[in-house]
N, C-alpha and C positions, 0 to 999 in steps of 0.2 A: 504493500500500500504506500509505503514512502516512496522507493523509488519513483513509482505511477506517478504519484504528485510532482516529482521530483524533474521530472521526465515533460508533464505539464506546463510544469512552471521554465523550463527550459525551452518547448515549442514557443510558449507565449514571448517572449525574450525574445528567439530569436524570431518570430514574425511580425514583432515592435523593429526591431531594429533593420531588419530586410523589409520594408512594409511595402517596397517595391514592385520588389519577387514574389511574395507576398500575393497580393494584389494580380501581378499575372499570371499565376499559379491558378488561384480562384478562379477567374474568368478563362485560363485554358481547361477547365475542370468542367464549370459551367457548360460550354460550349462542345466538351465530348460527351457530357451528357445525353445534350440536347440531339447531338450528331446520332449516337447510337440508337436514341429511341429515334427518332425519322428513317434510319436504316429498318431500324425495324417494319414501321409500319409501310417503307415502304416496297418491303420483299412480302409484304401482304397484298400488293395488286392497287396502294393509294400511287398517284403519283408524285414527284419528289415537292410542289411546294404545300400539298393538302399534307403530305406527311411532315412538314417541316411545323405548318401550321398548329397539327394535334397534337406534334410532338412538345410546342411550346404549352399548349394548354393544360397535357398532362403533366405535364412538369411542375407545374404552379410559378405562382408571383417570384421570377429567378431573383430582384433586388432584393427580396423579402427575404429569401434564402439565402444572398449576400451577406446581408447586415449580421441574419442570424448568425451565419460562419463567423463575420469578423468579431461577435460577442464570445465568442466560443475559443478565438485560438489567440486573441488579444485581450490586454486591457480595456475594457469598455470606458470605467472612469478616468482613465490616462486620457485614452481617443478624447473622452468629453470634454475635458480639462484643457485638451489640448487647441481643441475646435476655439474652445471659450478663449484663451488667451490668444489665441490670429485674430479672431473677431475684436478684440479687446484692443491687440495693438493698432488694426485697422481704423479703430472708434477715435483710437490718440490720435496718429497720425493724419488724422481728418479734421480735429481741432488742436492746433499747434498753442493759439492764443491760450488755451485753459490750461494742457498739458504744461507750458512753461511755467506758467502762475504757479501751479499746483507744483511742479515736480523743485521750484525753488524754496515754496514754504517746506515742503517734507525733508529736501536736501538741509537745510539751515537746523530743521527741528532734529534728526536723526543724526546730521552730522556733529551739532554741539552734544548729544547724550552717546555718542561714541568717542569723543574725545575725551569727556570727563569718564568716563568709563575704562576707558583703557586707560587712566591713571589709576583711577582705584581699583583696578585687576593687578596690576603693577604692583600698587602700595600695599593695597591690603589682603587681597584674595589668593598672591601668590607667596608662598613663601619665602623667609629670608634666606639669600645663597649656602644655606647650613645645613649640615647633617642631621635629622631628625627637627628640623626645626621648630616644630609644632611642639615638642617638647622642651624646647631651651626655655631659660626666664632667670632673671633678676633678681637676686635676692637683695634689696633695697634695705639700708636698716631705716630707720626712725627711732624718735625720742617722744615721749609725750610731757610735752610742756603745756603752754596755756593751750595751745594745740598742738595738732601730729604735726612735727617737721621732717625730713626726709635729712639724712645724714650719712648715708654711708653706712662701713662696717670699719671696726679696728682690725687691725691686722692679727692679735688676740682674738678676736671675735671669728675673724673668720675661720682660724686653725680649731677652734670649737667645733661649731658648725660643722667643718668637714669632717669632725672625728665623731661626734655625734648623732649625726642625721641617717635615718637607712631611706629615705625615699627618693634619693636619687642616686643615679650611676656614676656621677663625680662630682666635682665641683672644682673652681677656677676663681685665681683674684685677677686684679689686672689696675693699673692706673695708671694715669696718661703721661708723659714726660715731653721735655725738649731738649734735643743734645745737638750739640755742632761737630759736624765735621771736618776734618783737617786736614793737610798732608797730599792731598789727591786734585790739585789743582787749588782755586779759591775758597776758602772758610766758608761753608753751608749750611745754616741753619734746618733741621730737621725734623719734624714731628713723626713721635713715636708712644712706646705702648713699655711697662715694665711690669713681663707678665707670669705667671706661675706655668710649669712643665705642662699641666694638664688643659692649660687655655688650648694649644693646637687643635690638639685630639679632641677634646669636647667640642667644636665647632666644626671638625671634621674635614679641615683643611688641613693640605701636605706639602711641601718645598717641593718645587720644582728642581732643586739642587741640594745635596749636602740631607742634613736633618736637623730635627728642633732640640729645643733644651731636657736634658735627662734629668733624671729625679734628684740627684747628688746636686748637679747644679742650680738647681730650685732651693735648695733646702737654706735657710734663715744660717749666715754665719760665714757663707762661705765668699771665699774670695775670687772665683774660677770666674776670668771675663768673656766673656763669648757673648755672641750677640747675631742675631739672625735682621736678614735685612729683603726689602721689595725687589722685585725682575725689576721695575722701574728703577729704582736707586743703582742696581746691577749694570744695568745697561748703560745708563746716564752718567754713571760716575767710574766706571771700572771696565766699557767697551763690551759688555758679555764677557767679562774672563771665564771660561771654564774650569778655570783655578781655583776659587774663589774660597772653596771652604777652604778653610785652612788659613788665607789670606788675614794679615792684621792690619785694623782700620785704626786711627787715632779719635777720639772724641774728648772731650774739653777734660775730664780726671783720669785720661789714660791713656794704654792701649785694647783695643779689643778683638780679638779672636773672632774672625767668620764662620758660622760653622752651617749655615742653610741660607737659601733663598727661597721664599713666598712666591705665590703666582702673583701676576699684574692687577687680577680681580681682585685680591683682597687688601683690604685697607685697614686692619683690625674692626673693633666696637667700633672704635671713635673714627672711625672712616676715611682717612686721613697720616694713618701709620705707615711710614717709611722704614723704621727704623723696630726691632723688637730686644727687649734687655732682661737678663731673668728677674724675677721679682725681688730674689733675696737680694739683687742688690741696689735694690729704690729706698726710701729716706724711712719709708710705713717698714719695713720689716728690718731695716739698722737701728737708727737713732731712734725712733718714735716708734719703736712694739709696744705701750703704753696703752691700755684701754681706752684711756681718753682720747686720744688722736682717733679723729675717723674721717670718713671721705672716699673708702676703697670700694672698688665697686666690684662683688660677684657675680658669678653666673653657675650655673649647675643646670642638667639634664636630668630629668624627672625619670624615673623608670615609668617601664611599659603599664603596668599593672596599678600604680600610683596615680592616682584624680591629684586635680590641681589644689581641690580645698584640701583633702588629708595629708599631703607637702604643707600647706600652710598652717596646717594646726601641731603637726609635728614642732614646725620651726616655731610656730609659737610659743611649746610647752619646754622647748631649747632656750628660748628667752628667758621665759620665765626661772628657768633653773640657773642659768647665769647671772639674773639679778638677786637671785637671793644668797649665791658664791660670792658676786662681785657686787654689793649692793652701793659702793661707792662710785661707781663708774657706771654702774648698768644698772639704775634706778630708773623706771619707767622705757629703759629700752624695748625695740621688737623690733620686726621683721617683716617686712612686705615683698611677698613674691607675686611679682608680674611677667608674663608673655614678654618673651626677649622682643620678639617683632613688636610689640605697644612699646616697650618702651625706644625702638628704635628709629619708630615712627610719630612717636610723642602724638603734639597735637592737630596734627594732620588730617586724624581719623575723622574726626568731628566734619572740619572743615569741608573735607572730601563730599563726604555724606552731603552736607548740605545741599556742594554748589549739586550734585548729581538729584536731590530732589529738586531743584532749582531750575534744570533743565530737564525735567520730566515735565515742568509745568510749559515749557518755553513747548516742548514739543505737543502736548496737548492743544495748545493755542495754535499751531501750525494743522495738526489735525484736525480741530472746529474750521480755519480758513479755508484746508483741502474741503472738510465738508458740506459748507458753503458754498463753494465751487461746483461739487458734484451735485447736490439738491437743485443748483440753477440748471446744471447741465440734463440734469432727468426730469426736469419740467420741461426745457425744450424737445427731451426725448419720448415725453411723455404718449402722441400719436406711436410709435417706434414699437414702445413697452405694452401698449394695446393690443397693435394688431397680432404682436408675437402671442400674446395669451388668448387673446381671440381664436389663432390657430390651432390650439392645444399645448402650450406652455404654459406649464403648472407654474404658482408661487415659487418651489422650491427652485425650481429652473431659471426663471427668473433673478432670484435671491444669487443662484449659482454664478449667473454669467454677471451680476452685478458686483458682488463679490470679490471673481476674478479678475476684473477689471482693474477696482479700485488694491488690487495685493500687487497688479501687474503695475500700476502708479507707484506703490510703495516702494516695492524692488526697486524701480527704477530709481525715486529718489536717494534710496539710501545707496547704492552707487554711485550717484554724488555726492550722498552726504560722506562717503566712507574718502572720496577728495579732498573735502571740506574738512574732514578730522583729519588728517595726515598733517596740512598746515599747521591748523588749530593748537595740535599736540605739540609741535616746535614750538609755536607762541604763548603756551599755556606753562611748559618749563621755561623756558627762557625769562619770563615775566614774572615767573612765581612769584610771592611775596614771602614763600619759605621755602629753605633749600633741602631737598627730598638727598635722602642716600644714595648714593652711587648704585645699588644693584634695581634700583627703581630705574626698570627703563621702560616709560608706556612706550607702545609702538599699534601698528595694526599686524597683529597676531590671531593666530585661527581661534584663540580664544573671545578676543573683539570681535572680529568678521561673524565667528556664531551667535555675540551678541545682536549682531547688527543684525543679522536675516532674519531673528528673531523678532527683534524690535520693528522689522519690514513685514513681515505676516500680518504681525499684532498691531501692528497701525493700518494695516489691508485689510482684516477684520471689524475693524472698528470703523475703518471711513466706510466699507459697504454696507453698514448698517443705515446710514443717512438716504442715499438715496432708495435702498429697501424699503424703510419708513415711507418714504416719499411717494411710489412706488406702489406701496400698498393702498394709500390713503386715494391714488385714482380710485375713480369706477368706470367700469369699461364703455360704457355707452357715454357717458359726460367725455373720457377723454377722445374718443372717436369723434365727437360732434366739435368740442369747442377748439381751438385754434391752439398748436402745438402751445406760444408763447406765454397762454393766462393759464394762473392757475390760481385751484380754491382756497378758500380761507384756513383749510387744514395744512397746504401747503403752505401757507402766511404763518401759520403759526410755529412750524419745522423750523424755518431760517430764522426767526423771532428768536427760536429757544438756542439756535446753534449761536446768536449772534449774542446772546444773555451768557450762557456757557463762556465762549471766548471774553467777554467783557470781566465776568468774575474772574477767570485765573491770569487776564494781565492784568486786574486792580492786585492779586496776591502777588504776584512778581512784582510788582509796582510798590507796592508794602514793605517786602522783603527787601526791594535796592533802597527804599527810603531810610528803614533803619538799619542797613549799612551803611551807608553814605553816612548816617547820625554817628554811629559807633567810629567809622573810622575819622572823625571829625574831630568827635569827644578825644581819640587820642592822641589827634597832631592838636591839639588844643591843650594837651596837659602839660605841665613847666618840668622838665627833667631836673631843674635845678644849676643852668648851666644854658650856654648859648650855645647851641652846636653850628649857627652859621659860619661858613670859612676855617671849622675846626676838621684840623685832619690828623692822625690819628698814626703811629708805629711800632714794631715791638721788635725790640734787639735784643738777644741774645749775648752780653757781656762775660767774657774769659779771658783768660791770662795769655791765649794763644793770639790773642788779635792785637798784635802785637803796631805799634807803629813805628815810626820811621826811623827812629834810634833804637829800635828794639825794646822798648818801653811798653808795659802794657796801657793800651786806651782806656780812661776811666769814661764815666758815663756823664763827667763836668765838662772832658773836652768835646764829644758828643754835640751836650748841649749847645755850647759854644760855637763851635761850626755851623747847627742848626739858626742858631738865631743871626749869622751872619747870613744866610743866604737871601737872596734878592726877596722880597715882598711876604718876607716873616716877619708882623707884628710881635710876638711872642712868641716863648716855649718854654713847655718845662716837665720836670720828671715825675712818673709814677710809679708805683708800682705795680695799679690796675687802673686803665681804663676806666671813668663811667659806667655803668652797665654794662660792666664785663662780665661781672661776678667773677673774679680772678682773686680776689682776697680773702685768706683766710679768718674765721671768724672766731674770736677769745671773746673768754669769761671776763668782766672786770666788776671791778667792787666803784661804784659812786662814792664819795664822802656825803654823811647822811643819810645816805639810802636804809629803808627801815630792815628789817629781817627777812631773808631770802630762803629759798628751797630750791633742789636742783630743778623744779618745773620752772619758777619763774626770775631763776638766776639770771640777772644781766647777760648780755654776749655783744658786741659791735664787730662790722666788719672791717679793718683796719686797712689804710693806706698812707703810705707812704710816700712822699710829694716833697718837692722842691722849692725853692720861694716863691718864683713865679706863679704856681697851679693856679691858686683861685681868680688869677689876674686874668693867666692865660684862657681858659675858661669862662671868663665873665659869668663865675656865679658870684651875687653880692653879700657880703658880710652882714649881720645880725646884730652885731655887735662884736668890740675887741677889737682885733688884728689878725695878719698873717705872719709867717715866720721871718726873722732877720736871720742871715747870714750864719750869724755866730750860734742862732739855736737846732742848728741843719746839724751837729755833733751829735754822735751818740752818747754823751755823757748828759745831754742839756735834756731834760725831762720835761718836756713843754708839749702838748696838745692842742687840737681844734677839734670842737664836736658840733654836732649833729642838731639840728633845732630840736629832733625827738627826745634828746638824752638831756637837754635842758626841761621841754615840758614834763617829762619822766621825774625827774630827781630834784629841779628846783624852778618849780613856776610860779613866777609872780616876782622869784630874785633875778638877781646880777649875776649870771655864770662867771663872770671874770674874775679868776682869782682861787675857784671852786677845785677841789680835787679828786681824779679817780688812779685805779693803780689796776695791774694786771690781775686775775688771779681772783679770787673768793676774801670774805674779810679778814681771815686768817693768813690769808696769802702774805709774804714776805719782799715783794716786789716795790720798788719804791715807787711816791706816789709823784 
C-alpha cells in the first residue's frame, strides 16, 4: 500500500512537471480511443464518417473525461492555485497605477518589520558565539544596602563559590585590564582580559595556534608570565609569525611569554580583548585577595539537568553561609545569576522589542492603505465579480481567487521590501544610538527571508479579506444592473471602517514618537554638571617605557603641557576618570558629624583624581570655596572637593568649608 501511494505521488510529480507531454499523451490517448471504436463500427458495414460520428457519441463528453484524467494524475489545487495567480498577475498588470500605490505601501511596511527583525534575530533569538550558550550566565554579586547594588565578586568570594556550588560544570573569573606594548615597533596601547585557566574552555573557544593557560598557571601566587594574544594582534604586530608560541613580548612590568593565539572572532566578554593574562597575576588575586575588594566578574555553565532558579537558590544559601563565616565583609551580600546573553546584550532587549512592535503598527497602516486600495479596486470590479458567480462560482471560489490575488501583491511587495531592508539594516547599525557586540551581525538570512514570506502570506490573508467583505456585501442582481463605479452604503461603510482602523494606529505611532521625542528631550535637557560643548576627551596609558628624548620617563605634567600649547586649546587638565565614565573606584568614608552608620547605609563616594585646571576646564561652576592651588596637587596635602550631595547629606543648612571627612569607617585610622 505504501509503495502504491508512493508510486502515485510520483506519477503526479512527474505529470506537474512534464505537463507538456502530459497533455499530448492524453489527447494521443483520447484520439486512439476514438480511432479504435470507429474501426470498429466501421468493419460492421457503417461507413467511415457515421462510424466516426457514433464512435464520438459513445464515447461521451471526451473534455469531460479530460478534466476528469487531469484531476486524477495531477494536482487539482496546485492547477487551481495556479490558474488563480496568471489570472491575478494579469489583473496587476492591467492596473499599473494601483499595483504601484499598493506594492510601495507593502514594500515600506514589510520592509521596515524585516529590518528590525533581522536585528532582533541577531540580538536576541540567536545565540551568543559560545558553546552551550543557553547555558552560560553571570554570577553578578550585590550588597543590600538602602537598596540592591550590583558589585561584583571578591576574589575570596569567588574561590568559594567554585568550591562550593554543585550546579554547574565550572566556573571562571575574569576582569578587564590595559597593558602597553613595547619592543615591536611603536608603544601600543592594548585592551585586554586577566582571566582564570577555565575562562577558555567554559566559553568553548580554542587558539588557532599554541594553547591556553594550565591550571599551575592560574593558581593565586604564582609568578609564571605567559600571556595568550588575538590573530589580529598576531598579524598586525608580529606579520603571522608561525613562531609565535614561545615568542616573548615586552609589556609595561615585564617580559611575557606567548604561548596561544585566539581566533579573529573572539574579543573576550568585554569584546574588545587583544590581549589575554592569567588571573593570578591581576591586582584582585595579589595585592587585594581581601573580601572587601570587589568588582570581579564570573561566569559558570549551569549543568544539563540544573533549572536556572535551583542554581540560584543554591548560590543563594552559599551567601548566606558566607555571611555568617565572614559577617564583616559579607553582611547583606548575594548573588545574582543572569543569562550570559542578557547581560551581554544589556539594555537593548527592551528597546528592540519596542521599535519591532512599533513597526508592526507602521505595517498594519500600510495594510489598511493596500486595503483601501483593493475595496476601491472590487467596487470597480464589482460587474466582473457578478457575472463570474452568476456562472456558477461559488463564495469560496470567489474568496479563493481574491485571496490569491491580494498574497500574489504581498509577495511581490515584500521582494521589495526585503531591498528596502538590506539598506535599512546598514543605516539602522550605523546610526544606532547603542553599540551592539560584534557577533551581532543582522543581515538577510534564511532565517529573515522565512520571516518575511511569512509576514507576505499573512499580510495576503489579511488584505483579501477587505475586498471579500466587499464582495460579499454585492447582491447579484443590484451589481449586474447599476454601473461598475457606484457602490452601496454597505460599501461606504467598509472604507469608512478601513479608513477609522488606519487613523487609530497612526494616532498610536503618533503617540508613541510624541513621547519619544518628550523623553529624549527630557534628557538632552538634563545638566551633567559640566559643559560638554568643545570638550574633547583622551586616555593615555603612562609607563616608564615611554621614554622621551633624553631617555627620561614622560610624566603626565609634560603631557599636559604640550596639550595646552597646541593651536586652539582653551584649557586642559588631568583625570583620572572621565565624567560619566564610571572608571573610578568607589570607598567607604566617615563624614565628620555624621550620626551612626551600619554596613547598609555606610557612606561610599566615587573618587577622582584631577588636576588644577579640571573644574575650569570643564566649566562646571563652584558652590562654594575653591579649587586646588598648585602646592595642594602633593600627596602629603590632604585637601578635598565634594559633591553638592555629600554636603546636603552631612551638613545642610552649614558652610562645608573647613568640614572634614577621612577614608575608611569611624574607627578607620586614615587621616582626615
Amino acid at each position: 500500500m505504501h509503495s502504491e501511494r508512493l508510486y502515485a505521488l510520483m506519477a503526479r510529480v512527474k505529470a506537474l512537471v512534464r505537463r507538456g507531454q502530459f497533455e499530448r499523451d492524453l489527447e494521443d490517448e483520447v484520439a486512439l480511443h476514438l480511432a479504435m471504436k470507429a474501426d470498429r463500427l466501421a468493419a460492421g458495414g457503417m461507413n467511415e464518417a457515421e462510424a466516426a460520428r457514433a464512435a464520438r457519441r459513445g464515447f461521451g463528453n471526451a473534455t469531460e473525461l479530460r478534466e476528469r484524467t487531469r484531476d486524477e494524475w495531477i494536482f487539482a489545487w496546485l492547477e487551481s492555485i495556479s490558474h488563480d495567480a496568471r489570472y491575478g498577475w494579469r489583473t496587476l498588470w492591467r492596473s499599473p497605477g494601483f499595483t504601484i500605490t499598493a506594492l510601495i505601501a507593502l514594500a515600506f511596511g514589510i520592509g521596515a518589520n524585516t529590518a528590525i527583525f533581522s536585528i532582533v534575530h541577531a540580538a536576541l533569538l540567536r545565540a551568543a558565539p559560545y558553546e552551550a550558550a543557553d547555558r552560560l550566565v553571570a554570577l553578578i554579586g550585590n550588597v543590600q544596602r538602602q537598596r540592591v547594588e550590583r558589585r561584583g565578586a571578591s576574589f575570596p568570594d569567588y574561590l568559594d563559590w567554585r568550591a562550593m556550588s554543585r550546579s554547574f560544570d565550572d566556573m571562571a573569573a575574569l576582569t578587564s585590564g590595559s597593558f602597553t606594548l613595547s619592543g615591536v615597533g611603536e608603544p601600543e596601547r592594548l585592551d585586554g582580559e586577566f582571566v582564570s585557566p577555565q575562562y577558555f574552555s567554559l566559553l568553548g573557544v580554542r587558539p588557532i595556534r599554541g594553547r591556553t593557560f594550565s591550571v599551575q598557571e592560574g593558581r593565586p601566587g604564582t609568578q609564571v608570565r605567559v600571556a595568550v594574544i588575538s590573530e589580529g594582534l598576531w598579524k598586525r604586530r608580529f606579520g603571522g609569525d608561525g613562531g609565535i608560541p614561545g615568542r616573548s613580548i615586552r609589556l609595561a612590568d615585564g617580559s611575557y611569554q606567548v604561548i596561544g593565539v585566539m581566533p579573529q572572532s573572539f574579543g573576550g566578554i568585554s569584546d574588545n580583548a587583544q590581549i589575554w593574562l592569567p588571573f593570578s597575576l591581576s591586582e584582585f588575586a595579589t595585592s587585594n585577595a581581601d573580601r572587601g575588594t570587589r568588582g570581579l566578574r564570573v561566569l559558570a555553565r549551569r549543568k544539563h539537568s540544573v533549572p536556572l532558579a535551583t542554581a540560584q537558590a543554591e548560590m543563594s544559601e552559599i551567601c548566606r553561609q558566607l555571611e555568617r563565616e565572614y559577617p564583616n565583609s559579607n553582611r547583606g551580600r548575594g548573588v545574582e545569576i543572569t543569562p550570559l546573553t542578557t547581560v551581554l546584550i544589556g539594555d537593548m532587549r527592551q528597546l528592540l522589542l519596542v521599535l519591532l512592535a512599533a513597526v508592526a503598527f507602521v505595517l498594519l497602516i500600510a495594510c489598511a492603505n493596500a486595503a483601501s486600495l483593493l475595496v476601491a479596486r472590487a467596487e470597480a470590479r464589482q460587474r466582473e465579480i457578478a457575472i463570474r458567480a452568476a456562472i456558477g462560482a461559488g463564495r469560496l471560489r470567489l474568496l479563493r481567487q481574491l485571496t490569491t490575488e491580494s498574497c500574489l501583491l504581498a509577495v511581490l511587495g515584500a521582494a521589495l521590501g526585503l531591498l528596502f531592508a538590506k539598506a535599512a539594516i546598514v543605516l539602522l547599525v550605523k546610526f544606532s544610538p547603542v553599540t551592539f557586540p560584534s557577533w551581532v551581525q543582522p543581515g538577510i538570512n534564511p532565517a529573515v527571508t522565512g520571516f518575511t514570506m511569512a509576514l507576505a502570506v499573512g499580510t495576503g490573508l489579511l488584505l483579501g479579506l477587505a475586498p471579500a467583505v466587499h464582495a460579499r456585501l454585492a447582491r447579484l442582481h443590484d451589481a449586474l444592473k447599476q454601473a461598475s463605479g457606484r457602490g452601496t452604503s454597505g460599501h461606504l461603510r467598509l472604507r469608512l471602517s478601513l479608513v477609522a482602523v488606519e487613523t487609530a494606529l497612526a494616532l498610536v505611532l503618533l503617540i508613541g514618537a510624541g513621547l519619544m521625542i518628550r523623553t529624549v528631550g527630557r534628557l538632552t535637557a538634563v545638566k551633567p554638571g559640566f559643559d560638554p560643548q568643545r570638550l574633547v576627551t583622551m586616555s593615555i596609558g603612562l609607563h616608564p617605557i615611554a621614554a622621551g628624548t633624553e631617555g627620561q620617563p614622560v610624566t603626565a605634567t609634560q603631557i599636559l603641557e604640550r596639550v595646552r600649547a597646541l593651536p586652539g586649546v582653551r584649557a586642559a587638565a588631568i583625570t583620572s576618570a572621565p565624567p560619566l565614565s564610571g572608571g573610578s573606584p568607589a570607598n567607604f568614608y566617615t563624614a565628620e558629624g555624621q550620626p551612626p552608620v551600619t554596613t547598609q547605609n555606610a557612606p561610599r563616594a566615587y573618587i577622582h583624581w584631577i588636576s588644577r585646571d579640571y573644574v575650569h576646564t570643564l566649566g562646571t561652576p563652584l558652590l562654594a570655596g575653591r579649587t586646588f592651588r598648585d602646592g595642594e596637587l602633593l600627596e602629603h596635602n590632604h585637601v578635598v572637593m565634594v559633591s553638592e550631595n555629600v554636603v546636603k547629606r552631612f551638613w545642610p543648612g552649614q558652610d562645608p568649608i573647613g568640614k572634614r571627612i577621612k577614608r575608611g569607617g569611624p574607627l578607620s585610622r586614615a587621616p582626615w
